[in-house]
VOKOLVO-202522 format. One line per 8 residues: number of its first residue (from 1); for each residue x negated, z negated, y of C-alpha. Coordinates in steps of 0.5 Angstrom, whole numbers, plus 2048, in hexadecimal, padded with zeros to 3 digits. Each point is the difference from the previous one (the first is absolute). Layout:
BEGIN
NUM	X,Z,Y; ...
//
This chain:
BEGIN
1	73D,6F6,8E2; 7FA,7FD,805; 7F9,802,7FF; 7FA,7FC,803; 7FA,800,7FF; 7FC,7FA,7FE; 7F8,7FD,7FF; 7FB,804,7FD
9	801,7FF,7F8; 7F9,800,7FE; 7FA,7FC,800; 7FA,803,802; 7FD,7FF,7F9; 807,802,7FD; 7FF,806,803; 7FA,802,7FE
17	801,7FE,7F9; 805,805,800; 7FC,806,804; 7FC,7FE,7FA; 804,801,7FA; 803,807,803; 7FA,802,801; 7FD,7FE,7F9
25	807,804,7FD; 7FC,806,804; 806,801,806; 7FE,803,806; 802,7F9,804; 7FB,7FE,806; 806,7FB,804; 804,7FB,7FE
33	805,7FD,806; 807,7FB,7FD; 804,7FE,804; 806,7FB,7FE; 806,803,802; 808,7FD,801; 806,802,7FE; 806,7FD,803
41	808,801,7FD; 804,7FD,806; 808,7FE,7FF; 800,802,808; 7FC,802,805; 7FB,7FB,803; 7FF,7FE,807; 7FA,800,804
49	800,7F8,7FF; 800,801,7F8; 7FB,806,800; 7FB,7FB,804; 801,7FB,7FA; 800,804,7FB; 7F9,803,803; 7FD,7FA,800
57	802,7FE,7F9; 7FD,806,7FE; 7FA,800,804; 7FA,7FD,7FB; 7FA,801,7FD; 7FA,804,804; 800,805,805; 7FE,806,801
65	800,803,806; 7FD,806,7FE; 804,802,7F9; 800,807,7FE; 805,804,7FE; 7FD,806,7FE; 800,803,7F8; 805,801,7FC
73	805,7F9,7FF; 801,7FC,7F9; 805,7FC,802; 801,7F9,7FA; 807,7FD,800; 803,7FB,7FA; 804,805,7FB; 807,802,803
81	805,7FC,7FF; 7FC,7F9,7FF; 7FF,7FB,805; 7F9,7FE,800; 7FE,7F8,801; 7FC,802,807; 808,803,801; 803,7FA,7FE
89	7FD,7FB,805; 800,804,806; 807,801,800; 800,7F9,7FF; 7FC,7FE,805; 804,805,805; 807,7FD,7FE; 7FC,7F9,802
97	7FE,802,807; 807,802,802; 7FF,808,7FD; 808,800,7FD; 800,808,801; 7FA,802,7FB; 802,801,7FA; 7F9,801,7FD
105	7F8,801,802; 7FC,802,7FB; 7F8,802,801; 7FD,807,7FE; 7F8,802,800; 7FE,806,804; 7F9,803,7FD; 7FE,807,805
113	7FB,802,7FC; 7FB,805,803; 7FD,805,7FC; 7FA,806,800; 805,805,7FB; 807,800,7FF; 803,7FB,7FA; 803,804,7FA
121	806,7FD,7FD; 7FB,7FE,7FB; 7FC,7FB,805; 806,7FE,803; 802,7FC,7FA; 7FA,7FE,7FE; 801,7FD,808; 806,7FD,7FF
129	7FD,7FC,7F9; 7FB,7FD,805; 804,7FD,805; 807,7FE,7FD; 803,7FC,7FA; 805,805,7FC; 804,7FB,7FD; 801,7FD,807
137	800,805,805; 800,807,802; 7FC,805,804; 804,804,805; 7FE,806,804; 804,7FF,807; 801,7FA,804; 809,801,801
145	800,801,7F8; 7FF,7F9,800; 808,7FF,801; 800,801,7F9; 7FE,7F8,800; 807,7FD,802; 804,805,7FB; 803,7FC,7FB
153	801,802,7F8; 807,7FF,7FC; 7FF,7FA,7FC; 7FE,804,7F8; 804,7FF,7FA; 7FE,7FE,7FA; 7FE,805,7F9; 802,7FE,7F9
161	7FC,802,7FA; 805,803,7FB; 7FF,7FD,7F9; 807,800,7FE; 800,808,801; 7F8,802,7FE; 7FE,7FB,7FC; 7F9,7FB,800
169	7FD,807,803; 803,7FF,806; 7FC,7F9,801; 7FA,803,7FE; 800,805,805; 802,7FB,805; 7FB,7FB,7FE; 7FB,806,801
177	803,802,807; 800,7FA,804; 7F9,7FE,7FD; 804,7F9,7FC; 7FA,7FF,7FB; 805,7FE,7FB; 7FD,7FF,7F9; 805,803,7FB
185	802,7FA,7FC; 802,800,807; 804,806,801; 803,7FE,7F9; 803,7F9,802; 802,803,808; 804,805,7FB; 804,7FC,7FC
193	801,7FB,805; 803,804,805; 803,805,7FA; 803,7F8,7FE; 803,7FF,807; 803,807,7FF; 7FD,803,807; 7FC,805,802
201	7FA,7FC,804; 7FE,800,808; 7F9,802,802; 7FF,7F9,804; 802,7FD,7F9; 7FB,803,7FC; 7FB,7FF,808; 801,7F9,7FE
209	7FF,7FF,7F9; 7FA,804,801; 7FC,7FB,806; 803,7FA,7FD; 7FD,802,7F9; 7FA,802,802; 7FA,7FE,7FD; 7FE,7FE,808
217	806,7FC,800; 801,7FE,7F8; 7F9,801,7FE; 802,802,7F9; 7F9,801,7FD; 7FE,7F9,803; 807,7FE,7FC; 800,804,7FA
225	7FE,7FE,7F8; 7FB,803,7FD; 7FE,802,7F9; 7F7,800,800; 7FE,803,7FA; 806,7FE,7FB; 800,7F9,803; 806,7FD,805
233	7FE,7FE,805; 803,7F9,802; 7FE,800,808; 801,805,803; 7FC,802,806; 803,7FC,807; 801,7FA,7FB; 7F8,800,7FF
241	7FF,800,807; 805,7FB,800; 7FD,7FB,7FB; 7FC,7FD,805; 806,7FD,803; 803,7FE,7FA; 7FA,7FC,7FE; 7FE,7FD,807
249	806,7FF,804; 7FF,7FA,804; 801,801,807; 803,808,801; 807,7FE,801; 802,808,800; 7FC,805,7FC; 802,808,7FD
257	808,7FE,802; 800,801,808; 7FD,806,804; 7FA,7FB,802; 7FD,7FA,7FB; 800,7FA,804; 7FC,7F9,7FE; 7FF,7F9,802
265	7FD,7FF,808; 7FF,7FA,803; 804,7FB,806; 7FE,803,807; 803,802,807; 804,806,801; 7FF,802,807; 808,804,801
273	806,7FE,805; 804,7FB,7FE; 807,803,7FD; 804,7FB,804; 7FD,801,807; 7FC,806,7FF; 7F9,7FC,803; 7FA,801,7FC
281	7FD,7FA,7FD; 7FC,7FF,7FA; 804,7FF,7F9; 7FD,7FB,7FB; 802,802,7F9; 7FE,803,7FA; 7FD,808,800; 800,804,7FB
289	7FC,805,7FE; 802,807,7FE; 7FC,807,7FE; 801,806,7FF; 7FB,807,7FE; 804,807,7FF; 7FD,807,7FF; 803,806,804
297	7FC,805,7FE; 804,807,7FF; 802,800,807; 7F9,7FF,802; 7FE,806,7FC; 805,804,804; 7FF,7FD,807; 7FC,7FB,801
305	801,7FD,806; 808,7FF,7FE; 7FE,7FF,7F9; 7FC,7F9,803; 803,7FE,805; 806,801,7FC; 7FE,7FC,7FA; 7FC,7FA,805
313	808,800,803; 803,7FF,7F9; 7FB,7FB,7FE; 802,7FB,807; 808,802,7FE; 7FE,7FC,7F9; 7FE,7FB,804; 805,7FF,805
321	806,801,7F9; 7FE,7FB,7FC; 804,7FA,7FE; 805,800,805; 7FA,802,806; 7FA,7FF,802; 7F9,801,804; 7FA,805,7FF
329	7FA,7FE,803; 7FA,804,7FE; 7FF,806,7FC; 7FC,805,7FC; 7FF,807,7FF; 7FB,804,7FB; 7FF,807,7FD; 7FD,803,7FB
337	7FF,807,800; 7FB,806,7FD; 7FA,802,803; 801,801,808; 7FA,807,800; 7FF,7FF,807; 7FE,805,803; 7F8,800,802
345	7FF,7FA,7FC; 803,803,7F8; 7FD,7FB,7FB; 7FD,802,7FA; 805,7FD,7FC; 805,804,804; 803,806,7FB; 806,804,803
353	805,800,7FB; 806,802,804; 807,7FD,801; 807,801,800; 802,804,806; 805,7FC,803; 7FC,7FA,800; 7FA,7FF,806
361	7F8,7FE,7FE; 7FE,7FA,7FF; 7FC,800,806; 807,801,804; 802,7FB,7FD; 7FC,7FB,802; 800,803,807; 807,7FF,801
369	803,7FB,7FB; 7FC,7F9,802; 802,802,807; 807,800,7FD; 800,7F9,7FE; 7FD,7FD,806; 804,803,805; 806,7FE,7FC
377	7FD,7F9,800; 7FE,800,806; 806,802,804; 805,7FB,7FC; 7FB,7FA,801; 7FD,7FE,7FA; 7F8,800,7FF; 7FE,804,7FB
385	7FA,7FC,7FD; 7FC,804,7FC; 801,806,7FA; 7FB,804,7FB; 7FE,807,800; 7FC,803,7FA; 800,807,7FE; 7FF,803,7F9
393	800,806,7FC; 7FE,803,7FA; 7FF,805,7FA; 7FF,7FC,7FA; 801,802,7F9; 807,7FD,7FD; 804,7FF,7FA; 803,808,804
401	7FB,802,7FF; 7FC,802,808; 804,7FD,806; 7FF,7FD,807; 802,7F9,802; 801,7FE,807; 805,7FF,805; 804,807,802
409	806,7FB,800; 7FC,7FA,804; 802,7F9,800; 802,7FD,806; 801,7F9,800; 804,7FB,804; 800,7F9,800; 801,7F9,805
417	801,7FA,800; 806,7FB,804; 804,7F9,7FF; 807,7FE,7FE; 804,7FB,801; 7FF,7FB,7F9; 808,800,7FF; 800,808,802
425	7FC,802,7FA; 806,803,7FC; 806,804,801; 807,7FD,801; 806,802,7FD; 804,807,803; 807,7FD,801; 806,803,7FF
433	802,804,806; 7FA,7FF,803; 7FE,805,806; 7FA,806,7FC; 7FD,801,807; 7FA,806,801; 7FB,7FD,805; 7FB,805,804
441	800,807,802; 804,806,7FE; 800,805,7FB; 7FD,806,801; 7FF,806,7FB; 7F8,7FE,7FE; 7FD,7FD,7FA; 805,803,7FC
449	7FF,7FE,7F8; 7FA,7FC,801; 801,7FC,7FA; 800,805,7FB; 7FB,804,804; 7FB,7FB,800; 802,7FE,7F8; 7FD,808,7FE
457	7FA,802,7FF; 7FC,804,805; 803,807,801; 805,7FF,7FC; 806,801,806; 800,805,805; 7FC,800,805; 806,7FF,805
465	803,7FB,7FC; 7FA,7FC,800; 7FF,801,807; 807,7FE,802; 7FF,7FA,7FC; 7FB,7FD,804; 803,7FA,806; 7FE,800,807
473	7FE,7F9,803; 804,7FC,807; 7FC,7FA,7FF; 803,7FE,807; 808,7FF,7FB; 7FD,7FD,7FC; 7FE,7FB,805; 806,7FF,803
481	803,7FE,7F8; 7FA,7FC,7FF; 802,7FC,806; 808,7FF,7FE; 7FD,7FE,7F8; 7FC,7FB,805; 806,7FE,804; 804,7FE,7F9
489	7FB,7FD,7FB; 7FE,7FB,807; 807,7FE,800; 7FE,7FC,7F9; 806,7FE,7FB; 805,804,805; 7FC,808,7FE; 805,804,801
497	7FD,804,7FB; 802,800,7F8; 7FC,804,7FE; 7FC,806,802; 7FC,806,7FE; 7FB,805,804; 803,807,7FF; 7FA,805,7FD
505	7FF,805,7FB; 807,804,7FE; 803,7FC,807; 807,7FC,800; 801,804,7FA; 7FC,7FB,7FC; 800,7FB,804; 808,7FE,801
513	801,801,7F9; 7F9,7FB,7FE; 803,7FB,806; 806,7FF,7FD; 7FE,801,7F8; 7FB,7FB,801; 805,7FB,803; 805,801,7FA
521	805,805,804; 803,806,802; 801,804,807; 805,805,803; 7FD,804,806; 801,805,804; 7FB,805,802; 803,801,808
529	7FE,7F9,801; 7F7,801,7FF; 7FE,802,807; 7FE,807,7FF; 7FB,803,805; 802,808,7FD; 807,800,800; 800,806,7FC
537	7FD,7FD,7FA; 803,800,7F9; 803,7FA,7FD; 7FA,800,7FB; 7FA,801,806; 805,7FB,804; 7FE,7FB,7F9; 7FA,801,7FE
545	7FC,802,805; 7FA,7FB,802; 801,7FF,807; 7FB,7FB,801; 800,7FA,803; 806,7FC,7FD; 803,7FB,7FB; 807,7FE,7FD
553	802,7F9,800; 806,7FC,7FF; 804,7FB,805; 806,7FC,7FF; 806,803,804; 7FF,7FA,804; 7FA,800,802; 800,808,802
561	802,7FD,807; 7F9,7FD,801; 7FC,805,7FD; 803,806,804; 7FE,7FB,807; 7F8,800,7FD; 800,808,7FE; 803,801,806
569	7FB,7FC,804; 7FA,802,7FD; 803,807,801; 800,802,7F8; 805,804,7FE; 804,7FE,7FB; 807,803,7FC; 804,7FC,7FA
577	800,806,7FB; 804,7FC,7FB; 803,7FA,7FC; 7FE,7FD,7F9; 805,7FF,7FC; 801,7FC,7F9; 800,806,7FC; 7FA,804,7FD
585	801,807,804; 7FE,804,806; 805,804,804; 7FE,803,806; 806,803,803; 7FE,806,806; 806,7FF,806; 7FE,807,802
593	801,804,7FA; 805,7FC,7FE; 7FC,7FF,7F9; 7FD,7FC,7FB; 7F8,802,7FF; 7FF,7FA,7FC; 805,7FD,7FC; 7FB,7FE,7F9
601	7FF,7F9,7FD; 7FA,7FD,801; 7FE,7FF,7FA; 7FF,808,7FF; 7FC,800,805; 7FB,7F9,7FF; 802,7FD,7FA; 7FF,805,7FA
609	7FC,806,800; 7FB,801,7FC; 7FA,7FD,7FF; 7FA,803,7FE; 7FB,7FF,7FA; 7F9,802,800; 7FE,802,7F9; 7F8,803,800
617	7FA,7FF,7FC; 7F8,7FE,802; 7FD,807,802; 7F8,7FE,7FE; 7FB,804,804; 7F9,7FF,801; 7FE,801,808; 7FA,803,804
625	7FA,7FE,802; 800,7FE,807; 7FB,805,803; 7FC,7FD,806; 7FA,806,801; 7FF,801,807; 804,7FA,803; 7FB,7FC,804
633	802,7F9,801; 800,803,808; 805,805,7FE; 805,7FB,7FB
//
């Protein structure tokens, strides 16, 4: 292993702000010094000739002549075993210049801190929290323990969930443990389900189920019938807020059936390059409008700065997924949290009531998570237009009796507008044999159980769940997918696109049994063909983590060739996963193991679980009066 040193990793203002948070904690810390450190696996010994082009590659950002590296080392490096996207594209980039011997670079974070006293292990943790990212990276003591970086894991195996032998209880304990949020109509119906089939189910099978019936992917209550009073409801709640489009369709050719609602536009010129001689002209034709607002607001009340970033991410690849590919153009973000208790400028409506402790303050929040969305947007290269922010929290007397109303759990909205083709806006058929394809970045152990994490009320999961359920965002994948997706929909009646969803909540789990259950198919898979970026993951993490930046779609066997060239132009990566087949089933095969990890009809999965009822009465209450003494008008 290879070390090098590279540029100062902290600006100025960064490394002040982080002094500051240190010493806010009460830790004896007076200096702050990082320094990006390199560290290179190599095949064989380099030569003096390749040393020179890998400094050069490595020498970036500003220097500091005069860096101190006295005080105790805090060394940040991406989790053993993974392969960071920072990783990834400078191997690449190496490769590219002509370095075949390296096998692998990947980046660290030195931080020497100077201190008046010396840290206990108590403040050294509190350290550690402040400058890494736990679910992505580590914080090492020593530089040569960073050989631990090229260590790679056996793949894991599989666990069963023993129902034929211990009964329903065995999924009541499992549904507790991997943080699933199954209701109990639910347990029961996977219970007799599989007790049908006459097997024990698999942990990534019940993963599965749990994220793709979801309240986040399903929204159960928003479906649900409802029973007000005695009295059947005949709408239930998504049909209420559908009944507008039902009543005045006129010009919305999409709407409640895609991944983004799309409606008439205008005849315009397009500026893209011609698919014929690759020159860029203008396009007469017909643009339609697409439009899409999603909420991302679990994973911002546990990390904001991922959690909007990642949301505004998700919103763009909604865009990008709808009919058979589109374009974003503009976007929005918006926040609603509790009160923000400034400090030094507490209001006098500010109360502190308290928060969950695994959930960060208001004020964090909007600190951290428009910055969030911005950079996301920013470096994928959509303008992010305009957004809203408000702040509400409150003690008011209800039908429970005393309570306090506010967003703990904030809303984080996220929200674009793009264009379409006219003949793009819905999906194609899903042919038998076609090639079932993962485009964007590889899999990693984060984001795990999403779906059902964000579908629990706050503080109902573990905390390590919660954490582990929230993304990380590459905006710069997703602009190279964004790119292939442009490549194909310019390409006009020959898209080689058939159909095509963005991966979000639950992963690949949900989004390849949606892609080929929406078009009326099945699939056989095998789970070695996902790239993967943790080679020691299990099947389940492999299938359902939420690796971000990524889509599934479908391509004719005969038009792979030309799709294969566009990935590889744009330098998107890409892997064929499966095959849809005419049969309803999912089958995912596993060539290292030599098992089935998957082998469940779909219908068990999307086509009957329970649906839910809501049977309440109207609780009447009298509220209280507001109480302005003391306000002013200044002050309000």
């Amino acid at each position: 292993m290879l070390i090098l040193p590279g540029s100062t990793s902290l600006s100025e203002f960064a490394n002040q702000k982080l002094l500051d948070a240190c010493q806010t904690q009460g830790l004896p810390v007076t200096a702050i010094n990082a320094q990006y450190v390199h560290f290179i696996a190599v095949s064989t010994e380099l030569s003096d000739a390749q040393h020179a082009v890998l400094g050069k590659l490595l020498t970036y950002g500003p220097k500091r002549n005069d860096f101190d590296h006295a005080g105790e080392l805090f060394l940040v490096t991406p989790r053993f075993g993974t392969i960071s996207p920072w990783s990834s594209k400078a191997t690449d980039i190496a490769h590219n210049c002509g370095l075949s011997n390296v096998s692998k670079v990947e980046r660290g974070e030195a931080y020497y801190l100077t201190t008046s006293a010396y840290l206990t292990d108590e403040q050294r943790q509190q350290v550690k929290a402040l400058i890494h990212d736990r679910m992505t990276q580590v914080v090492l003591d020593d530089m040569d323990d960073a050989h631990n970086l090229f260590v790679t894991e056996a793949p894991g195996h599989f666990a069963s969930v023993d129902i034929l032998g211990q009964g329903k209880q065995a999924l009541i304990d499992a549904n507790i443990s991997y943080g699933l949020a199954l209701a109990d109509d639910e347990v029961d119906y996977l219970f007799t389900s599989f007790t049908r089939l006459k097997r024990n189910p698999n942990d990534i099978e019940l993963y599965m189920f749990a994220q793709a019936n979801s309240e986040h992917c399903r929204h159960k209550i928003f479906n649900a019938d409802w029973t007000i009073d005695g009295e059947v409801q005949p709408k239930s709640l998504f049909k209420m807020i559908k009944n507008t489009f039902a009543h005045t369709p006129e010009f919305v050719h999409s709407a409640y059936s895609d991944n983004a609602a799309v409606m008439e536009g205008n005849t315009a010129g397009r500026f893209f390059p011609s698919p014929t001689n690759h020159q860029y002209e203008y396009h007469a034709e017909a643009i339609d409008i697409l439009m899409k607002v999603e909420t991302h607001n679990h994973p911002t009340a546990i990390a904001p700065f991922a959690g909007a970033a990642t949301g505004s991410g998700g919103e763009i690849r909604d865009e990008g997924a709808t009919g058979r590919g589109s374009k974003p153009k503009a976007g929005l973000v918006g926040f609603s949290v509790s009160n923000l208790h400034i400090p030094g400028f507490t209001q006098p409506w500010e109360i502190a009531y308290g928060k969950p402790s695994r959930i960060v303050s208001a004020l964090d929040i909007m600190l951290e998570g428009p910055l969030g969305g911005a950079a996301f947007n920013n470096e994928f290269g959509r303008p992010n237009l305009l957004g809203y922010f408000r702040t509400y929290e409150q003690a008011v007397t209800s039908f429970n009796g005393h309570e306090v109303r506010g967003y703990h759990k904030p809303i984080m909205l996220a929200g674009g507008l793009g264009n379409i083709r006219k003949s793009h806006t819905q999906k194609g058929e899903i042919t038998i044999g076609a090639k079932l394809i993962v485009l964007g970045g590889p899999a990693m152990n984060i984001g795990l159980g999403g779906g059902a994490a964000s579908s629990m009320a706050s503080g109902q999961s573990n905390e390590d769940l919660d954490f582990a359920s929230v993304q990380r965002d590459n905006p710069e994948m997703e602009r190279r997918c964004q790119e292939v997706i442009d490549r194909c929909w310019q390409m006009g009646d020959d898209n080689p696109i058939q159909f095509i969803h963005d991966v979000g909540a639950g992963g690949i789990s949900n989004a390849f049994p949606e892609l080929v259950n929406d078009a009326g198919r099945g699939g056989n898979f095998e789970l070695r063909n996902v790239p993967n970026d943790e080679p020691g993951m299990s099947p389940h993490e492999i299938w359902c983590n939420e690796s971000q930046e990524r889509y599934v779609l479908s391509v004719a066997p005969e038009n792979l060739a030309i799709f294969s060239a566009l990935c590889q132009r744009e330098r998107a990566p890409f892997a064929v996963v499966g095959e849809a087949t005419q049969a309803p089933h999912l089958l995912l095969t596993d060539k290292v193991h030599n098992n089935n990890p998957i082998d469940m009809p779909l219908d068990v999965l999307l086509g009957k679980p329970p649906k839910m009822h809501r049977d309440v009465t109207s609780a009447n209450f009298t509220g209280s009066p507001v109480v302005l003494d003391g306000v002013t008008v200044e002050d309000a």
